[in-house]
C-alpha positions in Angstrom: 36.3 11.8 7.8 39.7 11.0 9.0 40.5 7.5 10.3 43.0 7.3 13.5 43.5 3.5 13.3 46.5 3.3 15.7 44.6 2.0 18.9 40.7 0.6 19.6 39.0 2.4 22.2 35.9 1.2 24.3 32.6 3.0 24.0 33.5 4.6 28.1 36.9 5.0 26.9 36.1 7.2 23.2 33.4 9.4 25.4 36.3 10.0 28.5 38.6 10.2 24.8 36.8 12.6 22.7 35.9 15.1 25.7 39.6 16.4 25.9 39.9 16.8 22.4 39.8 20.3 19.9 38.1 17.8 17.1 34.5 15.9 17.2 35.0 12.4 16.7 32.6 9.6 14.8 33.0 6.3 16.7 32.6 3.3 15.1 33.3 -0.4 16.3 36.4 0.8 18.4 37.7 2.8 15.8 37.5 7.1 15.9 36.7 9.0 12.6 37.8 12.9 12.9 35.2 14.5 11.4 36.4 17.2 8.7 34.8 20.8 7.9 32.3 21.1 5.3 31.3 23.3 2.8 29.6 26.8 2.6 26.6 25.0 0.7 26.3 22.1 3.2 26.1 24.7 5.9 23.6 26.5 4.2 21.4 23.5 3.8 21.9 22.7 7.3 20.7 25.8 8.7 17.8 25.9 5.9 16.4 23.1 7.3 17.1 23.5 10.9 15.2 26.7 10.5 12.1 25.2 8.8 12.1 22.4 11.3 12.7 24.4 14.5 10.0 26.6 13.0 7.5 24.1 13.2 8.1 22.0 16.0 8.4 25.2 19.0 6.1 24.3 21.3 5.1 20.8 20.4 7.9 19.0 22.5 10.5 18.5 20.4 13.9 19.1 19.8 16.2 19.9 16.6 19.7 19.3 17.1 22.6 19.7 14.3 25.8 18.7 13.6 27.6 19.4 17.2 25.3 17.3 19.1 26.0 13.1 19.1 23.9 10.5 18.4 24.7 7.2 20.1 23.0 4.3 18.7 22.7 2.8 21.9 25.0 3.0 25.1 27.5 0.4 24.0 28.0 2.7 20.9 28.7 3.4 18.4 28.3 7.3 17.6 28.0 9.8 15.2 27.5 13.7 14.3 24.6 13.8 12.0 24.0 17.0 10.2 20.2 17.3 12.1 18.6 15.4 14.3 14.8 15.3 15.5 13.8 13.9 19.0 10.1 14.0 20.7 11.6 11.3 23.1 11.3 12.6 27.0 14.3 10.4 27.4 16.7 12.7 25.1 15.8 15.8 27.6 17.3 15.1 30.3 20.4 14.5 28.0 23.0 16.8 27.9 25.8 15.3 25.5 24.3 12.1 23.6 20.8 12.0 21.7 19.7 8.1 21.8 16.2 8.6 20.6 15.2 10.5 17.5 12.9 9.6 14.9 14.4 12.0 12.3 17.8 11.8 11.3 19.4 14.2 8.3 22.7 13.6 6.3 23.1 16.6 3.8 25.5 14.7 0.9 28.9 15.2 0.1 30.8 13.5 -2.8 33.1 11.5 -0.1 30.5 10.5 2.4 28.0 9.6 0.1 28.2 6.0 -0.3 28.4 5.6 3.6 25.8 8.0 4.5 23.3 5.7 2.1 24.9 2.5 3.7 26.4 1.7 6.0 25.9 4.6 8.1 21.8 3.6 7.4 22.7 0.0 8.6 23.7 1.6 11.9 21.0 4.2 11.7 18.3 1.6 11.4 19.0 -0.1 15.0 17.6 2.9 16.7 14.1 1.9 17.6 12.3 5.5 17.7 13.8 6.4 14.2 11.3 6.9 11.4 12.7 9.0 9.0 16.2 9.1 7.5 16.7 11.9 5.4 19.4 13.0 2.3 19.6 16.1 1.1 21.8 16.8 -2.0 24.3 19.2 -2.1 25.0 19.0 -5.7 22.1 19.2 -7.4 18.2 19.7 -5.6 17.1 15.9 -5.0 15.6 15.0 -1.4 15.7 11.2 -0.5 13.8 10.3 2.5 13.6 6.7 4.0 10.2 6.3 6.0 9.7 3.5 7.8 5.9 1.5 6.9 3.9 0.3 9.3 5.0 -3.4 7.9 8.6 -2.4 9.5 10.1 -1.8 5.9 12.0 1.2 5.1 10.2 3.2 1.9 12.3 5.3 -0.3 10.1 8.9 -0.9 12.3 11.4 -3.3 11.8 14.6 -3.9 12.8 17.4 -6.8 12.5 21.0 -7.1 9.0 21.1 -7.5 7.7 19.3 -4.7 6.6 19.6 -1.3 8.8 17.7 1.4 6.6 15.5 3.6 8.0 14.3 7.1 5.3 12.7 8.2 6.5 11.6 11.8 6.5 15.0 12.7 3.5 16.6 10.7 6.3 18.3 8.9 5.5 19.6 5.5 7.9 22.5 3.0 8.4 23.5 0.0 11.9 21.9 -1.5 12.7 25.1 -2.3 12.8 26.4 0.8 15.4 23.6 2.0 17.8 24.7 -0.7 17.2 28.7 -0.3 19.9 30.7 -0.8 22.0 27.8 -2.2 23.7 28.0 -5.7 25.5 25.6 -8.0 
């Protein structure tokens, strides 16, 4: 991501903003982040899993969205492009530019966003209310890293290798790791 840092915009003002521009922009506390290209093994892993997850959820009232689609953390802002989104919330349907309810976010890893993606981007993450799953997908080496939230309202680290099975449980969602990282060499 690429900072423009020369003038704060309000949440109205960044969505008016962003619409007239060739770039997708992340939004954060008044500030706009132009969000760079990505590699051919991120996109890979991005449609792997969109696949497997659009796979499983036709017909059961939900919708997959990736990386195009924005999330708003609520209607003040602030917003972001995650890689994949799941939302079974009526309220997203009638949507047509801005998710605000999904229960399954996905960030597939690059060296640069890394650290932000596990933290502060999760600090954000966590003030959505229907969100139950965050998800991080490696794309250097095969490791899965899903935060589920307990029923005690504490977010559980579940990781998952090569060998294993990938659980989503808010979703009934279940897949071979392999299968997420088909097609993908390093």
């Amino acid at each position: 991501m690429i900072a423009n840092k020369d003038f704060y915009l309000s949440p109205t003002e960044y969505l008016e903003w962003e619409e007239k521009q060739t770039l997708k922009y992340e939004y954060i506390n008044g500030e706009v982040f132009a969000m760079t290209g990505g590699t051919i093994i991120h996109n890979d892993i991005t449609i792997n899993v969109t696949t497997e997850l659009k796979s499983h959820l036709r017909g059961k009232g939900c919708k997959v969205q990736m990386t195009d689609v924005k999330l708003g953390i609520s209607q003040q802002g602030n917003f972001f492009y995650p890689d994949v989104m799941v939302t079974c919330d009526a309220r997203d349907k009638q949507e047509r530019l801005i998710v605000y309810h999904p229960c399954i976010i996905i960030e597939v890893l690059s060296p640069s966003a890394e650290a932000f993606d596990r933290g502060n981007k999760f600090k954000f993450y966590r003030q959505i209310d229907s969100l139950k799953e965050y998800v991080l997908i490696d794309s250097q080496k095969i490791n899965i890293d899903v935060f589920r939230l307990n029923s005690n309202g504490f977010w559980e680290l579940h990781s998952y290798q090569e060998n294993n099975e990938l659980l989503l449980k808010s979703i009934d969602f279940y897949c071979p790791v392999s299968m997420i990282y088909e097609d993908v060499y390093f």
